[in-house]
C-alpha positions as CSV (number, residue, x, y, z in Angstrom):
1,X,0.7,43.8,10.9
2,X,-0.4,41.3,8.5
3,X,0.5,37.2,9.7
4,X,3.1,35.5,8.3
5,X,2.0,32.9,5.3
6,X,1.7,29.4,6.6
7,X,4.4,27.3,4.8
8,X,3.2,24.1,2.5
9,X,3.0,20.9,4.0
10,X,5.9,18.8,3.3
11,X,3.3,16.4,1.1
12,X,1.9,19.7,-0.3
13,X,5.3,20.7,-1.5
14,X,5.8,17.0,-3.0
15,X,3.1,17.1,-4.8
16,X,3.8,20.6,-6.8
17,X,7.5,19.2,-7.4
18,X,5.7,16.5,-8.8
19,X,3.1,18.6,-10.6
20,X,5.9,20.8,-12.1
21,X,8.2,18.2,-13.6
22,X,5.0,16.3,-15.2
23,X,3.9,19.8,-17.1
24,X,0.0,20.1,-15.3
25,X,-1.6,21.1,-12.6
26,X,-1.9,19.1,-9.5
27,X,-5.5,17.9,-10.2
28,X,-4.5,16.9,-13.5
29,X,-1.5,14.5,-11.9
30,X,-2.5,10.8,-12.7
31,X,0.7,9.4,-11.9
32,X,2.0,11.1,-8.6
33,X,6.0,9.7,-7.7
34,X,6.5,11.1,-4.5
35,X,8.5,8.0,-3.2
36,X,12.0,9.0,-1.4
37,X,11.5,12.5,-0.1
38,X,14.3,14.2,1.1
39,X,13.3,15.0,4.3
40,X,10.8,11.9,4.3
41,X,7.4,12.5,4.2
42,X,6.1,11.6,7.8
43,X,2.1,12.3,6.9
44,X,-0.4,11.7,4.3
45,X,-2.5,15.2,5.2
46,X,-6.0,14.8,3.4
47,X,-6.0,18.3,2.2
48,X,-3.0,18.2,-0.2
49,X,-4.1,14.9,-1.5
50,X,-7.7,15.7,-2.5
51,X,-5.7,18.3,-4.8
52,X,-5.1,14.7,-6.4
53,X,-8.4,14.6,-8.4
54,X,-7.0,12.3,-11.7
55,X,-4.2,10.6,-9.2
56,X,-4.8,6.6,-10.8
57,X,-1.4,5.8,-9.2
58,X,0.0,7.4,-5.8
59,X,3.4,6.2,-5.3
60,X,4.5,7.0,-1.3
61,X,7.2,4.6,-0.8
62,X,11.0,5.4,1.0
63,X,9.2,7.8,3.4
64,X,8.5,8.0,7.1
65,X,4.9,7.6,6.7
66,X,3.3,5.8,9.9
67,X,-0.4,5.9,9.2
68,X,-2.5,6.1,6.2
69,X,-4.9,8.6,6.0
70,X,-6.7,10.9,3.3
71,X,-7.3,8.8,0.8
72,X,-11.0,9.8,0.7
73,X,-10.9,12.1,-1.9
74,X,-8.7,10.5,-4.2
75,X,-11.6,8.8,-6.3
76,X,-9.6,7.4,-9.1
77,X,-7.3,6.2,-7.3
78,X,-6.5,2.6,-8.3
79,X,-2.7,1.8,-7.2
80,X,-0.9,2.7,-3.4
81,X,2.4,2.2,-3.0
82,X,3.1,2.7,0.0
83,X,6.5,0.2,0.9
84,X,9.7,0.9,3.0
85,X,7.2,3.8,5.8
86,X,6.7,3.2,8.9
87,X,3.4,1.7,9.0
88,X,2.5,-0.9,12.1
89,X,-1.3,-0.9,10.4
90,X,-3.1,0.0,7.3
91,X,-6.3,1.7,8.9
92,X,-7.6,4.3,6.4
93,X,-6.9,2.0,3.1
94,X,-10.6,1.0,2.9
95,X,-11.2,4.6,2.2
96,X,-9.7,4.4,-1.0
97,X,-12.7,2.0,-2.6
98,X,-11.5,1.8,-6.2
99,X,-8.1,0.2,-5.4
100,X,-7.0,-2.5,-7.0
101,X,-3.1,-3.0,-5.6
102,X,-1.7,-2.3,-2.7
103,X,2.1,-1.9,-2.0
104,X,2.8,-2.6,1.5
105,X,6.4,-4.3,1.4
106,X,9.0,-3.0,4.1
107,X,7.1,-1.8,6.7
108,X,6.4,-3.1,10.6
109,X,3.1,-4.6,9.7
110,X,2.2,-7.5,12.0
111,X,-1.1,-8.6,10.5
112,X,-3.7,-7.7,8.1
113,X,-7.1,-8.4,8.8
114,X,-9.0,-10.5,5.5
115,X,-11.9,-8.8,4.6
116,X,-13.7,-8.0,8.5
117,X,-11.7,-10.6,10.0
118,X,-12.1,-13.3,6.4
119,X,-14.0,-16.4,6.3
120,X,-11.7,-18.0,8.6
121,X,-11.7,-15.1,10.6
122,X,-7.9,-15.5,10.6
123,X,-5.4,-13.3,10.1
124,X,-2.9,-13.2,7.0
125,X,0.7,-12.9,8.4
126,X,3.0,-10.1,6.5
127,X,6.6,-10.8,6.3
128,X,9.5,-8.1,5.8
129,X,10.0,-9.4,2.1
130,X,6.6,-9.1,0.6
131,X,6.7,-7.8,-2.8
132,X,3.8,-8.6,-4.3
133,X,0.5,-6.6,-4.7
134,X,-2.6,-6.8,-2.4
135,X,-5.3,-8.0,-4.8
136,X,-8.0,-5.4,-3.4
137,X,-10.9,-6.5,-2.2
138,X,-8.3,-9.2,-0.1
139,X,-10.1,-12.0,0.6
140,X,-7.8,-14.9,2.2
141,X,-7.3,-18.0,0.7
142,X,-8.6,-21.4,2.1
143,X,-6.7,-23.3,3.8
144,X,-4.4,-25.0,2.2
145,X,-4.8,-28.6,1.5
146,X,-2.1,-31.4,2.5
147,X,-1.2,-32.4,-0.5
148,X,-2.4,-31.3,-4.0
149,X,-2.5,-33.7,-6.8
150,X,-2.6,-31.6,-9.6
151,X,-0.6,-29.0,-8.3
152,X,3.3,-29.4,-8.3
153,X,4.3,-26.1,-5.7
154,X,1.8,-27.3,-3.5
155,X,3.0,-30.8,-3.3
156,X,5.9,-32.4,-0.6
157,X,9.3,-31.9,-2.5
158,X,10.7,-34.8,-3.4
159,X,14.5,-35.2,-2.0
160,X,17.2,-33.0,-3.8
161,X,15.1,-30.7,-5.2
162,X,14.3,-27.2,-3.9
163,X,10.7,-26.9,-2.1
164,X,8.3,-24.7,-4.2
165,X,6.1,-21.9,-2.8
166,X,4.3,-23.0,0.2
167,X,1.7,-21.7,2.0
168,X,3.9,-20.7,5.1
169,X,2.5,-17.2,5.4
170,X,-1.1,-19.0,6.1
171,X,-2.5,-19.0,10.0
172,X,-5.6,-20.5,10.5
């Protein structure tokens, strides 16, 4: 009696969907939208993303993803979204080593270590409504100064007027 065919990954499924509506194959995929899965997507399994040979931008976001993982054989990849998962850490990013941004908003990161710990060997502290990219390699900034004379954001408000950006997110 021959065995039953093993069903497609949920991901694996996502990623022919995908395939499909573009019009090419799934190695041919540069752009891969498989944000908001319905059920969520709850892994990143290597094997259907190495299918992802031309992937430049992987878009995972509105999942249940809680680790990264597979992103080795993705070698052109250059943007990850991966917001609103379930991520607590972002092991397995470094093994995508051509990215350049990295969407991370919405998730329940605590920390992100800077670059092996960074040259303050600090940590940078993630909040729930970051929406700005990861520059990749992340390299924390220095610490900010007290004031700034040429700089208007970084200087003390003066009274009335709405502070600027500060460097708030910044522990030392």
């Amino acid at each position: 009696m021959p065995k039953p065919a093993l069903a497609a990954s949920p991901l694996a499924a996502a990623i022919d969907r995908a395939a499909t509506a573009a019009g090419v194959p799934p190695a041919s995929l540069e752009v891969a939208p498989l944000f908001g899965q319905c059920p969520p997507l709850e892994t990143m399994d290597p094997a259907p993303l190495a299918r992802l040979a031309a992937c430049t931008r992987l878009s995972l976001s509105t999942n249940a993803i809680d680790r990264v993982a597979g992103l080795g054989g993705m070698p052109r990849l250059t943007s990850l979204s991966l917001g609103r998962n379930a991520l607590r850490r972002l092991d397995g990013v470094e093994a995508a080593t051509g990215l350049q941004e990295l969407w991370v908003s919405y998730n329940q990161l605590d920390k992100l270590v800077c670059g092996g710990g960074g040259e303050a060997g600090g940590w940078w502290k993630v909040g729930p409504a970051t929406a700005a990219p990861l520059p990749l390699p992340f390299r924390p900034p220095s610490p900010p100064p007290k004031s700034c004379p040429t700089c208007a954001p970084c200087s003390p408000p003066t009274t009335g007027s709405p502070p600027g950006p500060r460097w708030s997110a910044w522990e030392g």
